[in-house]
N, CA, C and O atoms as a Maestro MAE file, in Angstrom:
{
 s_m_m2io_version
 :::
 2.0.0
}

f_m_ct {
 s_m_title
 :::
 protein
 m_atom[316] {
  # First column is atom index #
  i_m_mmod_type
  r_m_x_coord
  r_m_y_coord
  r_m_z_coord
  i_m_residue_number
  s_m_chain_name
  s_m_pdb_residue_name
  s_m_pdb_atom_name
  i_m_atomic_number
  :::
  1 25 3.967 -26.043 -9.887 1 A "UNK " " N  " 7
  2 3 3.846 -25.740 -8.470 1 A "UNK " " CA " 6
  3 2 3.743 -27.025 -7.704 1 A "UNK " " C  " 6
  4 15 2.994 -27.921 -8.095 1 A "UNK " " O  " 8
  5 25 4.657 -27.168 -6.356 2 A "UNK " " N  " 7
  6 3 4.329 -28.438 -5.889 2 A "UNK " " CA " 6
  7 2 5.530 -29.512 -6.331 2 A "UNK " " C  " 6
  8 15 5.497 -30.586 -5.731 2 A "UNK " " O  " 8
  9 25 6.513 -29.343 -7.250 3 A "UNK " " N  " 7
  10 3 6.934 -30.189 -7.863 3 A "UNK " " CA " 6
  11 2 8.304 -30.343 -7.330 3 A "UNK " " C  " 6
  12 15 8.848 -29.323 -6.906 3 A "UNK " " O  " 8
  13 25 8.862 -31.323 -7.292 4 A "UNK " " N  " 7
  14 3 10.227 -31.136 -6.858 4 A "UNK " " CA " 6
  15 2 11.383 -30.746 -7.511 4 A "UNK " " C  " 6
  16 15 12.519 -31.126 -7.229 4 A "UNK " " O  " 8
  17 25 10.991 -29.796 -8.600 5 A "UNK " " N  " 7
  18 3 11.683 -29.724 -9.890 5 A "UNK " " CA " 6
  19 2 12.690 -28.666 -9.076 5 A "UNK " " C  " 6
  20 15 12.063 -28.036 -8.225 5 A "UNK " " O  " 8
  21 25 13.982 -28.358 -9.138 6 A "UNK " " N  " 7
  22 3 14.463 -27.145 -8.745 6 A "UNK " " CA " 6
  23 2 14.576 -26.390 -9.082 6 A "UNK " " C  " 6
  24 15 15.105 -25.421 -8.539 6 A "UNK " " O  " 8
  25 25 13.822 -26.511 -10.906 7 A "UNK " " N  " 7
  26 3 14.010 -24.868 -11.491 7 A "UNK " " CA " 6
  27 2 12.812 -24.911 -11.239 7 A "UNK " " C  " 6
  28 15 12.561 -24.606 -12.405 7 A "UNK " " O  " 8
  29 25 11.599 -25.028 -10.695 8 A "UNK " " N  " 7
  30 3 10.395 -25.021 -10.419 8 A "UNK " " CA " 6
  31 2 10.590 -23.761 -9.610 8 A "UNK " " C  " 6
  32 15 11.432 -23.778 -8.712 8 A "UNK " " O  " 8
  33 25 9.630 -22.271 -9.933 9 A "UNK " " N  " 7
  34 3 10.151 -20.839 -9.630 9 A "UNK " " CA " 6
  35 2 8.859 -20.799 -8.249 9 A "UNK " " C  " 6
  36 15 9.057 -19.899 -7.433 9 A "UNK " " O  " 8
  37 25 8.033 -21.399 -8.076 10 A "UNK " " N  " 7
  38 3 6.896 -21.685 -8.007 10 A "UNK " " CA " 6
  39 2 7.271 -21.235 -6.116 10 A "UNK " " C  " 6
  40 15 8.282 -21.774 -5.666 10 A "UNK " " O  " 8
  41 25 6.577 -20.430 -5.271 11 A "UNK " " N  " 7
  42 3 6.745 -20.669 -4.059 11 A "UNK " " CA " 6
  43 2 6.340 -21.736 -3.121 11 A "UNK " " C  " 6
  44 15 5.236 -22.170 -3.452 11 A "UNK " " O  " 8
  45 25 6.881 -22.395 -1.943 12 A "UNK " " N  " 7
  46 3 6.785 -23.527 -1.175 12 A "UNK " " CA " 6
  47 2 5.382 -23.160 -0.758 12 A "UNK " " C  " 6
  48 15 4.567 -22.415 -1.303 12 A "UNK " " O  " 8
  49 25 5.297 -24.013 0.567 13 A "UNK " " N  " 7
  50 3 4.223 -23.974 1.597 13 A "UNK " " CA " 6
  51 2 4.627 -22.809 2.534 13 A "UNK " " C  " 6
  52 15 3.770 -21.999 2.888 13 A "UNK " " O  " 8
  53 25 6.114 -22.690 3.008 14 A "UNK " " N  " 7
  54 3 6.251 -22.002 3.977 14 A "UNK " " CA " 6
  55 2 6.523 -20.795 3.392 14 A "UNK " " C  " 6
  56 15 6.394 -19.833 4.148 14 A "UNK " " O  " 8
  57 25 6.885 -20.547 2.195 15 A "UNK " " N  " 7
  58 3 6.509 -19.089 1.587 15 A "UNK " " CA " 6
  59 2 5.768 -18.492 1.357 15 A "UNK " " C  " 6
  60 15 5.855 -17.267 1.447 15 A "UNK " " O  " 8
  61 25 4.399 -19.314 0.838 16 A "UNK " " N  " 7
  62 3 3.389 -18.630 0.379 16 A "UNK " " CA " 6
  63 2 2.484 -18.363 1.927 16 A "UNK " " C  " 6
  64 15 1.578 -17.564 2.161 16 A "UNK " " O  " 8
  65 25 3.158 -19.393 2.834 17 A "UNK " " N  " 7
  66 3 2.370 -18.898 4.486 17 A "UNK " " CA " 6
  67 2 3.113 -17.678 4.773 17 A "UNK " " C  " 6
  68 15 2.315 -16.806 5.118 17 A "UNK " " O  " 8
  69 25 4.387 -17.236 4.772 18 A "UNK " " N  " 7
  70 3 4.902 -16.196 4.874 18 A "UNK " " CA " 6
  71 2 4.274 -14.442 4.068 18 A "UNK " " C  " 6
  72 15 4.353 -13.297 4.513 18 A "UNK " " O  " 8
  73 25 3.845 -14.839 3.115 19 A "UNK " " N  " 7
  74 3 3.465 -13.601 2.124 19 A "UNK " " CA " 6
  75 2 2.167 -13.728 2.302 19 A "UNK " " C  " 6
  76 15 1.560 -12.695 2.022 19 A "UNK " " O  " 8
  77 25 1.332 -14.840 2.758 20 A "UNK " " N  " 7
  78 3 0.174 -14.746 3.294 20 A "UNK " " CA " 6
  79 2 -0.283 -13.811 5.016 20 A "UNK " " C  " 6
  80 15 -1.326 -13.238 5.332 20 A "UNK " " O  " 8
  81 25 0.510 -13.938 5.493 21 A "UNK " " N  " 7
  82 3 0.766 -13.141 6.538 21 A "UNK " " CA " 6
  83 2 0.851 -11.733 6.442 21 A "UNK " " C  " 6
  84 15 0.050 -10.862 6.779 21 A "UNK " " O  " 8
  85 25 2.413 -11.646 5.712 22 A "UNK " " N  " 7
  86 3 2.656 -10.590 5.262 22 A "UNK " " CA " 6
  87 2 1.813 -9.111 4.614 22 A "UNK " " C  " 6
  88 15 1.851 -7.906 4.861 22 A "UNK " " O  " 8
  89 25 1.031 -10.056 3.611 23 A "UNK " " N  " 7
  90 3 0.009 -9.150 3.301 23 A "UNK " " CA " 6
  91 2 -1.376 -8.833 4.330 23 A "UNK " " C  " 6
  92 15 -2.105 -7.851 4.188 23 A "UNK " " O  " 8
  93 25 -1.512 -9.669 5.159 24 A "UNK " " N  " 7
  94 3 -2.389 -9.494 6.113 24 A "UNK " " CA " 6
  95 2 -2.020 -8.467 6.928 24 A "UNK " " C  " 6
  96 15 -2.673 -7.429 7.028 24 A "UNK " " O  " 8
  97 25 -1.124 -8.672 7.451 25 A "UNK " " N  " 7
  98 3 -0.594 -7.466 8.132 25 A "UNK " " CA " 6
  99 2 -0.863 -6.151 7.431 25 A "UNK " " C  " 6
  100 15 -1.760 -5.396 7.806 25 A "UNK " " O  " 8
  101 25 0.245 -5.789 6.001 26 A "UNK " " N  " 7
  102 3 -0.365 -4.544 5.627 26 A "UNK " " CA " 6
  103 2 -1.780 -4.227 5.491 26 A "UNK " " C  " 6
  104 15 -2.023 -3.020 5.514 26 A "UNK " " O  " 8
  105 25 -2.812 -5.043 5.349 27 A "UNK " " N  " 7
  106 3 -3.658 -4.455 4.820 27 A "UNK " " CA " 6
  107 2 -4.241 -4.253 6.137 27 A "UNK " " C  " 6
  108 15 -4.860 -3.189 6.120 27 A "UNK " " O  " 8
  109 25 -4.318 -4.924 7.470 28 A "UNK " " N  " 7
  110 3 -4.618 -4.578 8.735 28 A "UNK " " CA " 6
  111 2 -4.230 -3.119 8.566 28 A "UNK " " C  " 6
  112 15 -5.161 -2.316 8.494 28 A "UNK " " O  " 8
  113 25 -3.028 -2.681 8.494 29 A "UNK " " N  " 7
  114 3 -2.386 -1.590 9.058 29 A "UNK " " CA " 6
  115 2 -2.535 -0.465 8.144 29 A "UNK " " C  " 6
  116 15 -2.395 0.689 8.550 29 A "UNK " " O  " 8
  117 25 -2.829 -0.755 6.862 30 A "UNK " " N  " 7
  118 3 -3.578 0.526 5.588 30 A "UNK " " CA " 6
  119 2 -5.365 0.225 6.597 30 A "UNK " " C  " 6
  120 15 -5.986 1.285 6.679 30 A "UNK " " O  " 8
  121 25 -5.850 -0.576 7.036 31 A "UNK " " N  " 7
  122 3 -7.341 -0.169 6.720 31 A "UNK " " CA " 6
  123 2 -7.005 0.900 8.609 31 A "UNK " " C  " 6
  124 15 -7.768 1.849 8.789 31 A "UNK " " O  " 8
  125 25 -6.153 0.672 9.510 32 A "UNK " " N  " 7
  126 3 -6.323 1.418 10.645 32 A "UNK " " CA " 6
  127 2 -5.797 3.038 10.219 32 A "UNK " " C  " 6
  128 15 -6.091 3.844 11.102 32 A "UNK " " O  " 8
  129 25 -5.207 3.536 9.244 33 A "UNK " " N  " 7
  130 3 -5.287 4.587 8.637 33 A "UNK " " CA " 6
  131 2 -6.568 5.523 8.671 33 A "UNK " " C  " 6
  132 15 -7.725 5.220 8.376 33 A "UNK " " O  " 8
  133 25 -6.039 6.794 9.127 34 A "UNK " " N  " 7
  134 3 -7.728 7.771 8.774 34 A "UNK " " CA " 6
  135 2 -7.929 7.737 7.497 34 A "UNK " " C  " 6
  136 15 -7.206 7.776 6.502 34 A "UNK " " O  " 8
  137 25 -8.988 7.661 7.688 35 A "UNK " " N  " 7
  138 3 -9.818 7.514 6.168 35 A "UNK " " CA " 6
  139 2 -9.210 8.895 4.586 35 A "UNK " " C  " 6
  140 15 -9.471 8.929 3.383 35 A "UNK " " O  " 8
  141 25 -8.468 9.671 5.386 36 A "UNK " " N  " 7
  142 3 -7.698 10.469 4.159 36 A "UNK " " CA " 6
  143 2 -6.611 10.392 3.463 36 A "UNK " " C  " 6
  144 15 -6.180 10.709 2.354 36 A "UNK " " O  " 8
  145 25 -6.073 9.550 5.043 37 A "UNK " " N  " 7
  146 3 -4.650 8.871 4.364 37 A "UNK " " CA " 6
  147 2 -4.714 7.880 3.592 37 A "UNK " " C  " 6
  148 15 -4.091 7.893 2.530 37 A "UNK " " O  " 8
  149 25 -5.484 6.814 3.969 38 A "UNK " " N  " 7
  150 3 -6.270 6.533 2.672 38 A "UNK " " CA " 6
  151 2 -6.280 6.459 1.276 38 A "UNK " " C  " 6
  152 15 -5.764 5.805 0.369 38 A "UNK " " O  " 8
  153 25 -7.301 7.657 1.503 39 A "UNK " " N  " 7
  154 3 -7.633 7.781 -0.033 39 A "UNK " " CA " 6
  155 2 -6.360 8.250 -0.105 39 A "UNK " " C  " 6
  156 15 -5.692 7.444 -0.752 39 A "UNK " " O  " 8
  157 25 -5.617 9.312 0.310 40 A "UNK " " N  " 7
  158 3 -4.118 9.595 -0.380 40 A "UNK " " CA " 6
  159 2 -3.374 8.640 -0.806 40 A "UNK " " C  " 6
  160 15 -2.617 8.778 -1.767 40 A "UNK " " O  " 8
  161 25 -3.467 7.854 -0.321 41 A "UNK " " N  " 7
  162 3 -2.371 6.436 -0.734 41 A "UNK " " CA " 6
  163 2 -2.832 5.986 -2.005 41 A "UNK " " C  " 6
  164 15 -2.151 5.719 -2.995 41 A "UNK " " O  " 8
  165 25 -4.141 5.929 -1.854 42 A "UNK " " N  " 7
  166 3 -5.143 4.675 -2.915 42 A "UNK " " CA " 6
  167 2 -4.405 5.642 -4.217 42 A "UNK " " C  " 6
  168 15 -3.582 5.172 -5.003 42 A "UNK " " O  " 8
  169 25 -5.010 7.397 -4.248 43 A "UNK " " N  " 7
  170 3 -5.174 7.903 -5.263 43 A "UNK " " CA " 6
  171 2 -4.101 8.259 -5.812 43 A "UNK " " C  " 6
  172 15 -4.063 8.484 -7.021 43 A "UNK " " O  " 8
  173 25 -3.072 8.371 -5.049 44 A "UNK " " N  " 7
  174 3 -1.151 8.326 -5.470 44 A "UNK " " CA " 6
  175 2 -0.673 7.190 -6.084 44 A "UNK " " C  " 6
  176 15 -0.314 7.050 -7.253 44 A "UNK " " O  " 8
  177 25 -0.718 6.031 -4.773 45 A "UNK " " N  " 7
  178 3 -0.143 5.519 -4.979 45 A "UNK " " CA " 6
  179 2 -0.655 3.942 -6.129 45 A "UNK " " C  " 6
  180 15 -0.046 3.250 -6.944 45 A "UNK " " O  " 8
  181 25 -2.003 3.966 -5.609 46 A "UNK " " N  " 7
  182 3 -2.307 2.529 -6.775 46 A "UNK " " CA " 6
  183 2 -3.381 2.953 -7.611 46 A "UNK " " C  " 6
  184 15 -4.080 2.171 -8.256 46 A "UNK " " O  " 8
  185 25 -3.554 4.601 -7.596 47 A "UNK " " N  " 7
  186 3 -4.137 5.106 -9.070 47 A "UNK " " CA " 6
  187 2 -3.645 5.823 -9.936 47 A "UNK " " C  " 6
  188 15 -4.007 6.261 -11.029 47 A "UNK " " O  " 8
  189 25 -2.212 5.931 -8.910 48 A "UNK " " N  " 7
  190 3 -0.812 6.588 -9.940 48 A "UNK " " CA " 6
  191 2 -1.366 8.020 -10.451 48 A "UNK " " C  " 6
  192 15 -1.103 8.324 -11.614 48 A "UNK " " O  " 8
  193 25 -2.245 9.072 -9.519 49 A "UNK " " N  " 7
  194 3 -2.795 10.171 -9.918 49 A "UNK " " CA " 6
  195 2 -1.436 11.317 -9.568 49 A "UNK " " C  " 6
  196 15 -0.645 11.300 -8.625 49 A "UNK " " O  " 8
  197 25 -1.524 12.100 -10.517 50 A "UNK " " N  " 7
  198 3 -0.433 13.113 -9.925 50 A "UNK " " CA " 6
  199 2 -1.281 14.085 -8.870 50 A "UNK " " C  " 6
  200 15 -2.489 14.229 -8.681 50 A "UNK " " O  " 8
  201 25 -0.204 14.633 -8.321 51 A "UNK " " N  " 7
  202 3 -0.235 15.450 -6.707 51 A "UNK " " CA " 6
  203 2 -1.574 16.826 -7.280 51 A "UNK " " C  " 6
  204 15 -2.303 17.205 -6.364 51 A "UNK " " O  " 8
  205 25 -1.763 17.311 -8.329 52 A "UNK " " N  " 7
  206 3 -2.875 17.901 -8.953 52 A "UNK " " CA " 6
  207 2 -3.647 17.411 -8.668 52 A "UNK " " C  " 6
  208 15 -4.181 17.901 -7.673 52 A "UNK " " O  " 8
  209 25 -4.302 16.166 -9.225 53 A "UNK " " N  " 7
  210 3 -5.090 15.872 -9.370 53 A "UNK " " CA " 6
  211 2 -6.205 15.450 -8.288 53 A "UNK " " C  " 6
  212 15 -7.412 15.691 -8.250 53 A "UNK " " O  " 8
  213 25 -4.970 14.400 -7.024 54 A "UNK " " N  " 7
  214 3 -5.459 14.422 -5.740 54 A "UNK " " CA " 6
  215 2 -5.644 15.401 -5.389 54 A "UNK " " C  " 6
  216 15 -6.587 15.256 -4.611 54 A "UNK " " O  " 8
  217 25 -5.266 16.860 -5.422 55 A "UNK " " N  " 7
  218 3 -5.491 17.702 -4.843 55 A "UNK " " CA " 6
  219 2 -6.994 18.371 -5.313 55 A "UNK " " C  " 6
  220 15 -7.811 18.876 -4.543 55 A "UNK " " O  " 8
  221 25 -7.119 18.237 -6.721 56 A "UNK " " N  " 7
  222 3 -8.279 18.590 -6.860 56 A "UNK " " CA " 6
  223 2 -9.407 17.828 -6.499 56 A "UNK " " C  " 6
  224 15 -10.360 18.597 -6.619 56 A "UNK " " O  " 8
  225 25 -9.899 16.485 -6.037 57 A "UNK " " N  " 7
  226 3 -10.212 15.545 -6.056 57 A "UNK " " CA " 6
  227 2 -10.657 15.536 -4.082 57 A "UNK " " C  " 6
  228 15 -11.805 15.274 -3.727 57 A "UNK " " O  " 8
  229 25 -9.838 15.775 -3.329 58 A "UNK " " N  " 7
  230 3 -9.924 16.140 -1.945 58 A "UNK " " CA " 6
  231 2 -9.791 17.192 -2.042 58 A "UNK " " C  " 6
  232 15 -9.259 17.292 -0.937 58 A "UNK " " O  " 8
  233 25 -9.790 18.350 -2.459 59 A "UNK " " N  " 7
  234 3 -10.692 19.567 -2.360 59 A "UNK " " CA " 6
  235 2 -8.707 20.284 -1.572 59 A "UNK " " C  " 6
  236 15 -8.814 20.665 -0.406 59 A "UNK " " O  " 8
  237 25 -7.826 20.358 -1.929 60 A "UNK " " N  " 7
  238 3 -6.641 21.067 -1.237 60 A "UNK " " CA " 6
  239 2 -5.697 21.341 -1.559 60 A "UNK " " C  " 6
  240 15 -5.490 21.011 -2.727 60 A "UNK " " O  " 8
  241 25 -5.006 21.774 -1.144 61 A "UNK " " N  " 7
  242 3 -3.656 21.960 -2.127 61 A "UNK " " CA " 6
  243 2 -2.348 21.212 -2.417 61 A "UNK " " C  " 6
  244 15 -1.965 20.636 -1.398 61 A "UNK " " O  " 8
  245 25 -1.480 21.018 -3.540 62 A "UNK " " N  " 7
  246 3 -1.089 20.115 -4.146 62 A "UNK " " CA " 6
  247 2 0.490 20.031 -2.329 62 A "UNK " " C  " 6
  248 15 1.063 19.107 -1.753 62 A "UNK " " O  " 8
  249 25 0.491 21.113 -2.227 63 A "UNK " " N  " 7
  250 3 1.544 20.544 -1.211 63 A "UNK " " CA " 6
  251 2 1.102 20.092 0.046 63 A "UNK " " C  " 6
  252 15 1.819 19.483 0.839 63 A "UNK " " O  " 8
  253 25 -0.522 20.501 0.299 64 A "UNK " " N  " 7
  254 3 -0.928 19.241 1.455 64 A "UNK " " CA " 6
  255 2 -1.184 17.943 0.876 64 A "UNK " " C  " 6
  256 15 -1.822 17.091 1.495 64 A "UNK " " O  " 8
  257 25 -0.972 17.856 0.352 65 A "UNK " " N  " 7
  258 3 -1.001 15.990 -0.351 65 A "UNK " " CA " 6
  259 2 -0.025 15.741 -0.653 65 A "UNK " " C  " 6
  260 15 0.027 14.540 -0.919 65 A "UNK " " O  " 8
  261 25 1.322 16.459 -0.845 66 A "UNK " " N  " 7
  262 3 2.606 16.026 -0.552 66 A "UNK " " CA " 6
  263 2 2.638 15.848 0.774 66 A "UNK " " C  " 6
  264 15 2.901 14.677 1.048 66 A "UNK " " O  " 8
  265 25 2.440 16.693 1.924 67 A "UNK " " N  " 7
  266 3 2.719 16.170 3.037 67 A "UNK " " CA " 6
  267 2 2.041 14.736 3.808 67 A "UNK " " C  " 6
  268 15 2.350 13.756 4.487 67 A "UNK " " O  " 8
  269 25 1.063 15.323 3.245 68 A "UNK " " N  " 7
  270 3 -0.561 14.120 3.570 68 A "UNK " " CA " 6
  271 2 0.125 12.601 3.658 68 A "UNK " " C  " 6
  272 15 0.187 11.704 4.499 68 A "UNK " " O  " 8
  273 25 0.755 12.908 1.868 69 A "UNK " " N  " 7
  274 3 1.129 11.407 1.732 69 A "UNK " " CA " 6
  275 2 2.162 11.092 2.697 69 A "UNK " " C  " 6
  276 15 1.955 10.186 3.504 69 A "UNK " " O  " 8
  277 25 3.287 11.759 2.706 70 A "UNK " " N  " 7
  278 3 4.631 11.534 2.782 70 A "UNK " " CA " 6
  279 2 3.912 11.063 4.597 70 A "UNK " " C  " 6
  280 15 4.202 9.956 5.052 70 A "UNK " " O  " 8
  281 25 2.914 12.152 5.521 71 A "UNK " " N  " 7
  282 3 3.142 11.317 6.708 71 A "UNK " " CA " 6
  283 2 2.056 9.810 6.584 71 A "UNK " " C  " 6
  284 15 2.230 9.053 7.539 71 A "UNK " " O  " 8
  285 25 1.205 9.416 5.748 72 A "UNK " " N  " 7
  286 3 0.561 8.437 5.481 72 A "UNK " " CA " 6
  287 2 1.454 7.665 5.560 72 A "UNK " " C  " 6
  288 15 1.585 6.966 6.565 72 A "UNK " " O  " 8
  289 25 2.478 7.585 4.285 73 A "UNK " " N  " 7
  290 3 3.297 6.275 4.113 73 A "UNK " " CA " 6
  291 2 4.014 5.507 5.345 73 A "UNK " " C  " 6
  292 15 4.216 4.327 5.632 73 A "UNK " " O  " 8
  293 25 4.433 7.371 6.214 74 A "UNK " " N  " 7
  294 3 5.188 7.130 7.400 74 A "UNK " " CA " 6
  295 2 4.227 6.241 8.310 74 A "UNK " " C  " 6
  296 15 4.643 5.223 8.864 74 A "UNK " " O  " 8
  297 25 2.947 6.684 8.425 75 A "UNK " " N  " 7
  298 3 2.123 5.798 9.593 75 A "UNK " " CA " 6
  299 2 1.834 4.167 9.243 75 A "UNK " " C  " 6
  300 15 2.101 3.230 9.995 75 A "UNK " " O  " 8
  301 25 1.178 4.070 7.817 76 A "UNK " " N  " 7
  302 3 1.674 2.939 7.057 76 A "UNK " " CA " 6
  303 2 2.465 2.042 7.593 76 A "UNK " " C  " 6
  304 15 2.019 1.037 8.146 76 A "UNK " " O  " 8
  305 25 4.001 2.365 7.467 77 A "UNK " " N  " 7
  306 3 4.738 1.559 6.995 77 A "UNK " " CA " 6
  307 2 5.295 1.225 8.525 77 A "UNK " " C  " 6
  308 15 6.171 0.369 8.650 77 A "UNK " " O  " 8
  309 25 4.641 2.085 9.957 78 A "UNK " " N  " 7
  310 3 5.154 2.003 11.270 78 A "UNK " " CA " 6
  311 2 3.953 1.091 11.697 78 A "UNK " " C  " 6
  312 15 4.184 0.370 12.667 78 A "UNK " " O  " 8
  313 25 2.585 0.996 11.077 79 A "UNK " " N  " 7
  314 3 1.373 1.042 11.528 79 A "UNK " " CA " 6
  315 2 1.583 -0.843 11.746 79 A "UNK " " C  " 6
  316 15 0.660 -1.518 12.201 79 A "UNK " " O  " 8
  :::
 }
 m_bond[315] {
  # First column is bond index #
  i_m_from
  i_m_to
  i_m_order
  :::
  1 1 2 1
  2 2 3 1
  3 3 4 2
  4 3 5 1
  5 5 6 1
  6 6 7 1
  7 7 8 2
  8 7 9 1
  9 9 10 1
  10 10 11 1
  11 11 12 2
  12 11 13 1
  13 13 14 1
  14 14 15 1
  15 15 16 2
  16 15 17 1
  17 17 18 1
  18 18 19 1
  19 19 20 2
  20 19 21 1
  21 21 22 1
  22 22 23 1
  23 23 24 2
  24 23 25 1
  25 25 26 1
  26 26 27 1
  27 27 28 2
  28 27 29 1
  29 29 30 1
  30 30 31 1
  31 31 32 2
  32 31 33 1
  33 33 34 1
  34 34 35 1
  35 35 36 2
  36 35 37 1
  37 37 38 1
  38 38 39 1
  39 39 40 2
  40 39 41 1
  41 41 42 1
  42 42 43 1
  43 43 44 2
  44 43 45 1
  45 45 46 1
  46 46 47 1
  47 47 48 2
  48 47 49 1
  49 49 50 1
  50 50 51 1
  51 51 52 2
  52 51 53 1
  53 53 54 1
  54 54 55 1
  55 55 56 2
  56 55 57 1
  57 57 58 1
  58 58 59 1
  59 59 60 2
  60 59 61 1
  61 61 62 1
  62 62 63 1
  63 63 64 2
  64 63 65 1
  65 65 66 1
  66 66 67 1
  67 67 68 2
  68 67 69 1
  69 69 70 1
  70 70 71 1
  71 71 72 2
  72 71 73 1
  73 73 74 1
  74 74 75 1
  75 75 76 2
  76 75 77 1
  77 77 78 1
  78 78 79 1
  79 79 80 2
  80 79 81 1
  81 81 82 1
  82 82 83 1
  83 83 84 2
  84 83 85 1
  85 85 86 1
  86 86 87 1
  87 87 88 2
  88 87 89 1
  89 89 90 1
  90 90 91 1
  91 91 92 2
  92 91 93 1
  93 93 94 1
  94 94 95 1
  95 95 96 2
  96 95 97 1
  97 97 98 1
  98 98 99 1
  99 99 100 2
  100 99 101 1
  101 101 102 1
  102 102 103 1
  103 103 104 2
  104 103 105 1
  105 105 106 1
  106 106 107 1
  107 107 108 2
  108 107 109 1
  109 109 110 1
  110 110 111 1
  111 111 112 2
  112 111 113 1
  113 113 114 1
  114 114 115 1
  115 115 116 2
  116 115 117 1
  117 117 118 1
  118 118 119 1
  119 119 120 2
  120 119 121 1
  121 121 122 1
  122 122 123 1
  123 123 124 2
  124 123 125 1
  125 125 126 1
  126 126 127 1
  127 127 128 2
  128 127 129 1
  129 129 130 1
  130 130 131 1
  131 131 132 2
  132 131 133 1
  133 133 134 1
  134 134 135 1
  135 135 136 2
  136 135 137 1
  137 137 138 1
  138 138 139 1
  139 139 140 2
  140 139 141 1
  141 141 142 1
  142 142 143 1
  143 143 144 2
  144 143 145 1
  145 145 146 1
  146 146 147 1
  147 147 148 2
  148 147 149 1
  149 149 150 1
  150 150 151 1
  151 151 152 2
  152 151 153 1
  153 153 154 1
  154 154 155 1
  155 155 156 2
  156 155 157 1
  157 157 158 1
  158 158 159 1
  159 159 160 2
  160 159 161 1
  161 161 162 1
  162 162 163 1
  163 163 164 2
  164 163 165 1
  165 165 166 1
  166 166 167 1
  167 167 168 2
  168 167 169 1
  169 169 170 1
  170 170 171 1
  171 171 172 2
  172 171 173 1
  173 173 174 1
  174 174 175 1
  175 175 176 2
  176 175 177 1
  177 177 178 1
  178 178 179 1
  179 179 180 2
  180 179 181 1
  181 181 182 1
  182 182 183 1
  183 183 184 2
  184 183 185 1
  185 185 186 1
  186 186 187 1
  187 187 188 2
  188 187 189 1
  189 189 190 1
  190 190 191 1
  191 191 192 2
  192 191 193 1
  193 193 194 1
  194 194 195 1
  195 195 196 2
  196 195 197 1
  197 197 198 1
  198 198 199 1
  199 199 200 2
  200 199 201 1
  201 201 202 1
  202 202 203 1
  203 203 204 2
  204 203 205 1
  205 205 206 1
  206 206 207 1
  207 207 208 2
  208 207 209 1
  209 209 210 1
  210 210 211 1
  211 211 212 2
  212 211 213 1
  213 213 214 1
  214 214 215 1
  215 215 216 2
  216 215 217 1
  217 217 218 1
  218 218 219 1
  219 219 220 2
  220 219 221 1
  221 221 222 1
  222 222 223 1
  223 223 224 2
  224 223 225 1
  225 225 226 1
  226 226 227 1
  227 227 228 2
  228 227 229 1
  229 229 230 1
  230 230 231 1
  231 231 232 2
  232 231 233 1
  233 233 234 1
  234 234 235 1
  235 235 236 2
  236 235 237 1
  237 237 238 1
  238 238 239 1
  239 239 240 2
  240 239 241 1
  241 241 242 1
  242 242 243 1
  243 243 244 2
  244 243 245 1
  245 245 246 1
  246 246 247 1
  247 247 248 2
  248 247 249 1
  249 249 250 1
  250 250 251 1
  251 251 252 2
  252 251 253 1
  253 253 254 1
  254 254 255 1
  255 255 256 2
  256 255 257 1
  257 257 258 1
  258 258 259 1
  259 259 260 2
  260 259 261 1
  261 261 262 1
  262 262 263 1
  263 263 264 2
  264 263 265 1
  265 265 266 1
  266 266 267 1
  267 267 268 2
  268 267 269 1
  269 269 270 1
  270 270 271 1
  271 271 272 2
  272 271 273 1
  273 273 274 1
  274 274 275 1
  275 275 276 2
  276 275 277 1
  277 277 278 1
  278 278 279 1
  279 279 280 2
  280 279 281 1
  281 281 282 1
  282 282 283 1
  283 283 284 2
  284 283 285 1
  285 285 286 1
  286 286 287 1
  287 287 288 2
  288 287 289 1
  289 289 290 1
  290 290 291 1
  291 291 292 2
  292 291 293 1
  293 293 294 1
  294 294 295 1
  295 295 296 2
  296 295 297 1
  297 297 298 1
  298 298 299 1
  299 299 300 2
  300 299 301 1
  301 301 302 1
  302 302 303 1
  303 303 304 2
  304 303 305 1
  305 305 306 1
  306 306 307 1
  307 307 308 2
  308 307 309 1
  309 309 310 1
  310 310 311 1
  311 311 312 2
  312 311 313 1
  313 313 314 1
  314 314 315 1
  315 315 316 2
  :::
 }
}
């Protein structure tokens, strides 16, 4: 890292300021999420739970946590 090597895979200064941003932003815009969308995301998407399980887990049924998510991601990814 740092090196002037050109197979050096390693990101610059102005990349890693770029993805430093980058992730700031999303996580600004996941924490302004209601707190269900949320957990829908967390428990889908980065606990890899199937649509059961969230459903049992928030207390509902497996196709309101299909929708849940599907408009989460939407607010997410506009947010």
């Amino acid at each position: 890292a740092g090196s002037l090597d050109p197979t050096d895979s390693a990101p610059g200064p102005a990349t890693r300021a770029v993805l430093g941003e980058e992730a700031t932003r999303i996580e600004s815009a996941f924490a302004r999420l209601p707190a269900a969308d949320r957990r829908v995301i967390a428990l889908r998407q980065f606990e890899q739970l199937p649509a059961r399980e969230v459903a049992r887990r928030m207390g509902t049924t497996e196709g309101a946590v299909h929708a849940r998510y599907r408009r989460a991601l939407s607010r997410w990814s506009t947010g």
